[in-house]
N, C-alpha and C positions, 0 to 999 in steps of 0.2 A: 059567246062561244056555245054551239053546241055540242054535248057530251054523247054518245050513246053505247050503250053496253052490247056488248057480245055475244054468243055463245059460249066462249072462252071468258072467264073471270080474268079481268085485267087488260086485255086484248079490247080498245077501245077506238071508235072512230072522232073524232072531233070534227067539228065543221065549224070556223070561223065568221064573223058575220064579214058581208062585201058592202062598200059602200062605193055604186057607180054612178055614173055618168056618161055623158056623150065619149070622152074618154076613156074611158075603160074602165077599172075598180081600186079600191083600197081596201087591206086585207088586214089585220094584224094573226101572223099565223102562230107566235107563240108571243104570252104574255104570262110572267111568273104568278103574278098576283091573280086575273082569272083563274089561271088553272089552280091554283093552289086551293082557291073557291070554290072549288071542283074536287077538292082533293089529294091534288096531283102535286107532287110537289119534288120534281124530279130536277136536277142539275144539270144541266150539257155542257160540256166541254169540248164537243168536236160539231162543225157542219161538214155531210160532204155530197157533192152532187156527181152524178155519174148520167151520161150520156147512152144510152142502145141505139144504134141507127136502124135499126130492124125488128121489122115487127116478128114477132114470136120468139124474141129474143126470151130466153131466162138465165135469173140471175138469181143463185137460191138452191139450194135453201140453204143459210148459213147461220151460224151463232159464233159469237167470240166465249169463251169460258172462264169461269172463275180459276184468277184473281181479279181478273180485267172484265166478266161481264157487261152486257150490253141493255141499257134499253134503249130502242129506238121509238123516232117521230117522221113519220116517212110521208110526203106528200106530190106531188106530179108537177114540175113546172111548166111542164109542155109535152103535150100530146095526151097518153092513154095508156095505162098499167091496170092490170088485176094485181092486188096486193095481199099478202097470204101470211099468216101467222100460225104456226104448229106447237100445241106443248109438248116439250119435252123433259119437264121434270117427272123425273120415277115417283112412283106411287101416287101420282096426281089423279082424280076421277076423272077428268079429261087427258089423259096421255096419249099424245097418237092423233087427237081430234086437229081441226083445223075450221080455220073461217077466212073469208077472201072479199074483200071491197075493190071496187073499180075506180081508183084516182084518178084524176085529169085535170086539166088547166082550169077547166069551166065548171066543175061542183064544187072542186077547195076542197075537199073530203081531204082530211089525212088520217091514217093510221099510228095508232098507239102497239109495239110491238114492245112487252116488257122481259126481264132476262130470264130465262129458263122456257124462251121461244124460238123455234126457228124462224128463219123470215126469208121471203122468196118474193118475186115477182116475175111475170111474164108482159111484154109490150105488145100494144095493141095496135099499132100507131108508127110512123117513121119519126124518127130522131126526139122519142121520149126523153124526158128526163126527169131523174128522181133526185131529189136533194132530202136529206136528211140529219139529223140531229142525233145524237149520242152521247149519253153518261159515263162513256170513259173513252180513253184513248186508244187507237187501234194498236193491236198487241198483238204482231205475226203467232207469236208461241202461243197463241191460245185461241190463235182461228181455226175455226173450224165447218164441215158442211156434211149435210144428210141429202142421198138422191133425192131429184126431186119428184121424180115418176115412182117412189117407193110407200107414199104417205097417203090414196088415194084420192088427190087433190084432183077438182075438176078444173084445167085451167082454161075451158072454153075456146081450145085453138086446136084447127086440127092441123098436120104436118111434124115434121121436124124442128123440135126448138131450137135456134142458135145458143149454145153452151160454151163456156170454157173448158182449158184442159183439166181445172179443179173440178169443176160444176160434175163432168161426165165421170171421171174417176169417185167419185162420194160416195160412200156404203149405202146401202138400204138404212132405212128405220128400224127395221126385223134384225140385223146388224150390227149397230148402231148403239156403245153403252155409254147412254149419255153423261156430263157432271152434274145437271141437275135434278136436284131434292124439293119437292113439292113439304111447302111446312105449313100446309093446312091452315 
């Protein structure tokens, strides 16, 4: 597995090794014990995969809140995503900042998004899909979303993004008081 750090502290990409052939690859995309050798030593208790049929689709930028924070393991089953992580814990020296990788079926690239980040993605591709991993349970009362044209994120598409009815209603970041506390 590979590890690589951020601009963001915590905000990490991993890359798994592939083992191919005439048939295609084997992957292992999370294994406790590597990553723990890594550092990482995170628990999930949810997978969930989600579908965009449309490119330019965004989905994002979201966080679930404490009690129920989130860390997420976000990777591309098929097709093509920019994938985006925002801090938003107060008093952080990165608050506001942001970094974005490009998943897809064919680099295996995933992203490390930990709690007291937003997280967003835009599709690059027809009938993407993002399956992901999570340290806690989804918790309606404690979801939550920052616009996503409010963070100066570059998401390299031009047009109109497909949004939900949450996605478009979400405050600015300028807006925006968030729960979390950066504890240095």
């Amino acid at each position: 597995m590979q590890v690589e750090q951020t601009a963001l502290p915590g905000v990490l990409i991993l890359t798994p090794q592939r083992f191919g052939d005439a048939r295609g690859f084997f992957s292992e995309s999370w294994n406790r014990q590597r990553m723990a050798d890594h550092g990482i030593t995170l628990e999930f208790v949810q997978d969930n995969h989600s579908l965009s049929a449309t490119p330019g689709t965004i989905r994002g930028l979201h966080f679930q809140a404490p009690p129920h924070a989130q860390d997420k393991l976000v990777r591309c089953g098929r097709g093509v995503l920019f994938d985006v992580a925002v801090d938003i814990r107060k008093g952080s020296p990165t608050y506001g900042q942001w970094v974005g990788v490009e998943l897809n079926a064919e680099n295996g690239k995933q992203l490390l998004v930990p709690k007291g980040f937003l997280h967003g993605f835009v599709t690059k591709a027809p009938d993407t899909e993002i399956c992901y991993k999570c340290t806690d349970y989804y918790a309606p009362e404690c979801d939550g979303a920052v616009r996503w044209d409010s963070c100066g994120i570059d998401w390299g598409f031009d047009g109109n993004p497909v949004l939900s009815d949450k996605d478009q209603a979400a405050p600015a970041l300028a807006d925006f008081d968030s729960p979390f506390v950066w504890e240095g």
